[in-house]
C-alpha positions as CSV (number, residue, x, y, z in Angstrom):
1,X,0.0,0.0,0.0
2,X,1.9,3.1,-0.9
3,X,2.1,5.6,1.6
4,X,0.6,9.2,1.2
5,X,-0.2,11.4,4.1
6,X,0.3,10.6,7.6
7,X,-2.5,13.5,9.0
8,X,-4.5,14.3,5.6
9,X,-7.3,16.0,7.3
10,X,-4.6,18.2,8.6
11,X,-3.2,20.0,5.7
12,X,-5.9,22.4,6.0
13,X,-3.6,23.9,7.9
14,X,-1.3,24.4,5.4
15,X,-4.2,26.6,3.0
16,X,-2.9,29.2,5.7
17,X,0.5,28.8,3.4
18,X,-0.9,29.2,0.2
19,X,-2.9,32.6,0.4
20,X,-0.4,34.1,-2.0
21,X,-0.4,38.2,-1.0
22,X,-0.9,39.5,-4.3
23,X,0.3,43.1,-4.7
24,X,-2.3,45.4,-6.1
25,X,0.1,47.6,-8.0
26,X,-0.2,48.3,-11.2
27,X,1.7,50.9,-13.7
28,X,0.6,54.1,-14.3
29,X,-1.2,54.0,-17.9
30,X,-0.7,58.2,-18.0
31,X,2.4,58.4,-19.7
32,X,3.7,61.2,-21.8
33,X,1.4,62.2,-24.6
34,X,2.8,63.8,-28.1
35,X,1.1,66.1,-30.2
36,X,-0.5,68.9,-28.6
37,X,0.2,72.9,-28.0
38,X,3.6,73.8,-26.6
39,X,2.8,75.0,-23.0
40,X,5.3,75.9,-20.2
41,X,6.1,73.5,-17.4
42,X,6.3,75.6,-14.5
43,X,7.4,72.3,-12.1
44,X,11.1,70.8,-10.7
45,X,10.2,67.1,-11.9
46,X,10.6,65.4,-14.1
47,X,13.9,66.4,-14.8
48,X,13.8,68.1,-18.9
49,X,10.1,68.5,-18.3
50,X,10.1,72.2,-19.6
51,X,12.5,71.1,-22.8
52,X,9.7,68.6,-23.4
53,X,6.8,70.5,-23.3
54,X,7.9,73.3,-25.1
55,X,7.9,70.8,-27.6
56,X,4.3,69.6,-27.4
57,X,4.7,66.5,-24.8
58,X,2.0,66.7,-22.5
59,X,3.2,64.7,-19.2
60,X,1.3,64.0,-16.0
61,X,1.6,65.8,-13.1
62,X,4.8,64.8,-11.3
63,X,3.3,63.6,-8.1
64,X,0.8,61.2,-7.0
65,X,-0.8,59.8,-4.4
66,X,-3.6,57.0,-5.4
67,X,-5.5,53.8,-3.7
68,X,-6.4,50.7,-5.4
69,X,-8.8,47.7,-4.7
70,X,-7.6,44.2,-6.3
71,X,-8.9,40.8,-6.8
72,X,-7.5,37.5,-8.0
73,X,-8.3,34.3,-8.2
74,X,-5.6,31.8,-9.6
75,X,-4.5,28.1,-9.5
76,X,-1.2,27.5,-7.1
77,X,1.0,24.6,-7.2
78,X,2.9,22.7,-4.4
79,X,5.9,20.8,-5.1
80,X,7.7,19.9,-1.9
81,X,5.5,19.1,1.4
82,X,6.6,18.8,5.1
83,X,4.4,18.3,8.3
84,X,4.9,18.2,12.0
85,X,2.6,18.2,15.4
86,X,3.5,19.7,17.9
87,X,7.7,19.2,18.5
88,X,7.6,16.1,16.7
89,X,10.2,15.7,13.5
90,X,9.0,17.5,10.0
91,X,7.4,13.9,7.6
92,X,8.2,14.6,3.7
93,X,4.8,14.5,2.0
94,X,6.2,15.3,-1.3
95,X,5.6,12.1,-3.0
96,X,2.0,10.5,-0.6
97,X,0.0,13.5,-1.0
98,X,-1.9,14.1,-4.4
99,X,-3.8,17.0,-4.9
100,X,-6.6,18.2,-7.1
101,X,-7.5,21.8,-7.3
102,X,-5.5,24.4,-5.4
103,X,-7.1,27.9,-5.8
104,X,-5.9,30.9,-4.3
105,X,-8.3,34.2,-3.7
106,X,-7.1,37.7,-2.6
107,X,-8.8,40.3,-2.0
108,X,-7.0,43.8,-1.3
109,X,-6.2,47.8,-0.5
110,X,-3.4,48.7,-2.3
111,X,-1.6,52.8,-1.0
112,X,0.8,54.1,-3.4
113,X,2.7,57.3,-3.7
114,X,4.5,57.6,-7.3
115,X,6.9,60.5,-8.4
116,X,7.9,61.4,-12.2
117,X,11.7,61.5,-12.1
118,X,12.3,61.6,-15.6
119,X,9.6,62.0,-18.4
120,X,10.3,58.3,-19.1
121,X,10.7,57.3,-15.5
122,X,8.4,57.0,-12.9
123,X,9.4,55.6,-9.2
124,X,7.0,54.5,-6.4
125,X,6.3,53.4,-3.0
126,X,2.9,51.1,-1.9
127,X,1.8,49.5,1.4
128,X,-0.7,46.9,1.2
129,X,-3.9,45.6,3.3
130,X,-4.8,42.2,2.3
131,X,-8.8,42.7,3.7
132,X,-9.0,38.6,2.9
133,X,-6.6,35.7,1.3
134,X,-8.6,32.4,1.2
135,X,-7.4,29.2,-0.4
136,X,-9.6,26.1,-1.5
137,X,-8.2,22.8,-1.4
138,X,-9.4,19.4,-3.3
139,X,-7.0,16.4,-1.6
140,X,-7.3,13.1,-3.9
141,X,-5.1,10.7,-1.7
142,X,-5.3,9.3,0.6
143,X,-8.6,9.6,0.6
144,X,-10.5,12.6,-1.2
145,X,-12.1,15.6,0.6
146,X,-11.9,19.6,0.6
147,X,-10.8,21.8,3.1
148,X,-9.8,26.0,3.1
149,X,-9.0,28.8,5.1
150,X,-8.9,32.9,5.3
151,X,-6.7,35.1,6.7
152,X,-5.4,38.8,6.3
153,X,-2.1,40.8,6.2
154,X,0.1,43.4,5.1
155,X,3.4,44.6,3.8
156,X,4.6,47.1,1.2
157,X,7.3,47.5,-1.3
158,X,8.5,49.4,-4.1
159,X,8.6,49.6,-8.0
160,X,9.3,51.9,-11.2
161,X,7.5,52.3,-14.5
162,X,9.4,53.0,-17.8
163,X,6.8,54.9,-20.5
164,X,7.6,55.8,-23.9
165,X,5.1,56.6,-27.1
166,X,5.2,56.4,-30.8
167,X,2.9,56.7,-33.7
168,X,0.0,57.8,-31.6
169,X,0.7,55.0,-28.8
170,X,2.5,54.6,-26.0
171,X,4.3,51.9,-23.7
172,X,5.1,51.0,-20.6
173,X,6.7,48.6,-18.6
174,X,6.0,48.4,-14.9
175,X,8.2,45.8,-12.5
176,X,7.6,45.6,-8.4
177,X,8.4,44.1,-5.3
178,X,6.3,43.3,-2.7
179,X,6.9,41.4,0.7
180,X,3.3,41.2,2.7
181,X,2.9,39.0,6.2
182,X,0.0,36.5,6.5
183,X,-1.3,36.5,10.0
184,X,-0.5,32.6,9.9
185,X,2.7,32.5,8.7
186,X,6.1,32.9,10.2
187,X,7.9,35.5,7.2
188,X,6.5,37.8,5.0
189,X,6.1,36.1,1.1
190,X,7.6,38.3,-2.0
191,X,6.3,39.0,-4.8
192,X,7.5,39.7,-8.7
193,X,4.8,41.5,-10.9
194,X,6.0,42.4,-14.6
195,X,3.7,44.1,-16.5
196,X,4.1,45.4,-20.1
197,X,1.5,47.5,-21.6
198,X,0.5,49.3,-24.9
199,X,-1.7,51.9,-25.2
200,X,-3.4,54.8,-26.7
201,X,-4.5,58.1,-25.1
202,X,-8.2,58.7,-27.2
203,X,-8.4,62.1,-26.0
204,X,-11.4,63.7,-24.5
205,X,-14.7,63.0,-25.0
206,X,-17.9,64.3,-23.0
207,X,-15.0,66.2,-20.8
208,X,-13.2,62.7,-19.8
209,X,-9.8,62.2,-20.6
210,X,-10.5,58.2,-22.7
211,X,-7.3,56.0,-22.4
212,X,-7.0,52.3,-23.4
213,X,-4.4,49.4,-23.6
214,X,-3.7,46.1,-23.4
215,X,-0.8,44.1,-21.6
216,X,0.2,40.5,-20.2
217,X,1.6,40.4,-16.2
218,X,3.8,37.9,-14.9
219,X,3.9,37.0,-11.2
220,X,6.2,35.1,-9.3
221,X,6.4,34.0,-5.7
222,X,8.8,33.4,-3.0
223,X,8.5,29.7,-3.5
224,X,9.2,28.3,0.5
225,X,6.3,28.5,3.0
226,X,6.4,27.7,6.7
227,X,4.1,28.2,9.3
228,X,1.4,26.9,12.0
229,X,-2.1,26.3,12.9
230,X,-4.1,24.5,15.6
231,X,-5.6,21.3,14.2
232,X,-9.0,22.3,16.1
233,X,-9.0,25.4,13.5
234,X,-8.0,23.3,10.6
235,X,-9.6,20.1,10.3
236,X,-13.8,19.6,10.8
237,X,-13.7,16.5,13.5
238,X,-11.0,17.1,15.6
239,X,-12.4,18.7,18.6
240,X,-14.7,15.6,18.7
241,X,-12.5,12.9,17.5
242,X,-13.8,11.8,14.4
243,X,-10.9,12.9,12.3
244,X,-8.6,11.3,15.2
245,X,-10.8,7.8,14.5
246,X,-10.5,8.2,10.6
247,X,-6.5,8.6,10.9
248,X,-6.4,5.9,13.0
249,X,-7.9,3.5,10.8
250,X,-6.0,4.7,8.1
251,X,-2.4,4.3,9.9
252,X,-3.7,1.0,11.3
253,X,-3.6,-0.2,7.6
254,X,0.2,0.7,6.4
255,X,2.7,-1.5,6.6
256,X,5.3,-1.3,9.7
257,X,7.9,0.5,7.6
258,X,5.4,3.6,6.4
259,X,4.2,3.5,10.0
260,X,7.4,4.2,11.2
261,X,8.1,7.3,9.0
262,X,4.7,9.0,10.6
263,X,4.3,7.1,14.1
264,X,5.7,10.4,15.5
265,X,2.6,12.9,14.2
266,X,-0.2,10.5,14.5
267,X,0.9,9.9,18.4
268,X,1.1,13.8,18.8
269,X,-2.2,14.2,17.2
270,X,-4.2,11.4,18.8
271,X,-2.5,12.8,22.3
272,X,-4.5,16.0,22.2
273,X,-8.0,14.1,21.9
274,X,-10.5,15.2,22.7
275,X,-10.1,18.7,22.6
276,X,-7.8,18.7,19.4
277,X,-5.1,20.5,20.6
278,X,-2.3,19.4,18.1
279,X,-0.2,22.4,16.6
280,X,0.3,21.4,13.4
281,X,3.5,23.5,11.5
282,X,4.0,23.2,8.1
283,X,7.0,23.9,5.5
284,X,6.1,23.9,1.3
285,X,7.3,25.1,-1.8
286,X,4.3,26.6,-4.4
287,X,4.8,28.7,-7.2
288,X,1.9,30.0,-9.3
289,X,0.5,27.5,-11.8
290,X,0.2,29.4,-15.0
291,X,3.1,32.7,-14.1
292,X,1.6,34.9,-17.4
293,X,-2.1,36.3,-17.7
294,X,-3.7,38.7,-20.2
295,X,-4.8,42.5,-19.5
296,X,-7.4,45.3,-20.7
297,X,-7.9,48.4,-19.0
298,X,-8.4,52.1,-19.5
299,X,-8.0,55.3,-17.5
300,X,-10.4,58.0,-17.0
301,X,-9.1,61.7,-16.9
302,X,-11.8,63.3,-14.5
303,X,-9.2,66.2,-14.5
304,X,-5.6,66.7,-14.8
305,X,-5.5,66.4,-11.3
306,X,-8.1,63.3,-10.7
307,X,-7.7,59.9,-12.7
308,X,-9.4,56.9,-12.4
309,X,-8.8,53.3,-13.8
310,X,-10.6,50.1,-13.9
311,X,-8.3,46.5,-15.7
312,X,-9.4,43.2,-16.0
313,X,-7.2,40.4,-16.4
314,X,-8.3,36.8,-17.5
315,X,-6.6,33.2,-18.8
316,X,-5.7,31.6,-16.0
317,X,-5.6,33.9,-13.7
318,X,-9.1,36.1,-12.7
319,X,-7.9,39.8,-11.6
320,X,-10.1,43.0,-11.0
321,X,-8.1,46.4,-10.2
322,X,-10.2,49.7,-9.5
323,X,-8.1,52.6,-8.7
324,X,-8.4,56.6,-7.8
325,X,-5.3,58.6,-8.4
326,X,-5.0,62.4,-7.2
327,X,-1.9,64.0,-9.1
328,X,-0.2,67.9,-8.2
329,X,3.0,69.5,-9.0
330,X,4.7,70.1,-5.7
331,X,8.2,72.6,-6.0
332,X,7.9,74.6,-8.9
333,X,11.3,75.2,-11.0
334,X,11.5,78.5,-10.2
335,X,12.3,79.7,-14.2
């Protein structure tokens, strides 16, 4: 009988591990915009601002301070598995445990300040406020059955946006860094978005600024995962020893030499019965299943000063951003 878990009811635990922090930050779609009237830039940044809009570049203001809700739902992937209870040694599950679906849900508040440094170069700062990260999982073997969890968190990090435009379009190319803690797990996870974009500014119509584009993201994730979680808040059963019985059948039926490899974490767990006070800690690898996804969104120009922005992304990945940007000038150039 080949082995594969030694406490499969209790990797609900690890879903705690697998609410993957998505960072809500996305590049700013304003870039520089040819073609119109020569004005005077009266501002310090960006840097060759005047030069450029003496020459008909229209730029954004330099400054901006914005917020931005996100959603996404996307398939994860495990490929190494440990468990423990309580101080007993971590078991390998790498190779016993098969999984079905692994889905990862985020919902969050992204706070970003952004500066113009160059009139190709943007830099920013975000926090973030994960309101909810819940994970659904479908376990095959050894025996099938769904479990899941929710929890929140925050973090922050930083990015920069590169823009550019030709023929009537523009580009941009956005890369951050994120690190955001889960209330469950013992280090913050990173997070890689790069997001190229193309674009074109429409102009205004009805008094809205109309601009549109298209782009692909790819994310990637701190792969290793470790953390804890009380099997009463993991696994239906525990606090009135069902799940203990199922287990028990189930280790009753390996042979001696699989039953030595998880002897340790079924004693621990059947020695908190009834109450199901097992600590179960966890340590995984999971990266996302399908890295790339596909984008549309446009920007709406309530004002020079006032932008919002709505993007979609979808193929593999389900994302929703809504966003509110307020943009000023801060230190004039003085010429």
């Amino acid at each position: 009988m080949p082995l594969r878990s030694s406490i499969p009811g209790a990797f609900r635990g690890l879903l705690f591990g697998l609410a993957i922090a998505l960072a809500p930050a996305r590049a700013l779609a304003q870039a520089p915009d040819a073609g119109n009237a020569a004005e005077k830039w009266p501002y310090a940044l960006p840097l060759f601002g005047d030069a450029l809009s003496g020459r008909g570049i229209r730029m954004p203001l330099p400054i901006g301070l914005g917020v931005n809700y996100a959603f996404a739902d996307q398939p994860i992937k495990i490929s190494r598995l440990a468990v423990g209870a309580n101080d007993s040694e971590m078991v390998d599950m790498t190779n016993f445990i098969v999984f079905d679906d692994l889905n990862s849900r985020v919902h969050a508040l992204n706070f970003r300040a952004d500066l113009w440094v160059l009139p190709f170069l943007n830099l920013y700062g975000m926090g973030n406020y994960l309101i909810q990260a819940e994970t659904d999982v479908s376990i095959i073997e050894p025996f099938a059955f769904n479990a899941g969890a929710k929890q929140s968190g925050y973090g922050g990090g930083f990015g920069f946006t590169a823009a550019g435009g030709a023929l009537g379009f523009f580009g941009t190319l956005d890369l951050n860094w994120t690190w955001n803690k889960m209330e469950n797990l013992d280090a913050p996870v990173g997070t890689f978005l790069l997001t190229p974009r193309i674009g074109k500014n429409l102009g205004k119509h009805g008094g809205i600024e109309w601009i549109v584009w298209v782009g692909a993201m790819r994310q990637s994730i701190a792969s290793e995962t470790k953390g804890q979680i009380n099997l009463n808040d993991a696994v239906d059963g525990a606090g009135d020893g069902s799940f203990q019985d199922r287990m028990q059948a189930w280790f009753d039926g390996l042979p001696p030499s699989q039953q030595a490899i998880v002897r340790r974490v079924v004693d621990e767990i059947q020695a908190g019965r009834p109450a199901g006070g097992t600590l179960i800690r966890y340590d995984l690898d999971k990266s996302i299943a399908y890295p790339w996804n596909l984008l549309v969104g446009g920007e709406f120009g309530l004002s020079r000063a006032w932008r919002l922005r709505a993007e979609v992304g979808f193929i593999h990945r389900t994302q929703l951003v809504l966003g509110l940007n307020y943009r000023f000038g801060g230190f004039t150039s003085g010429r």
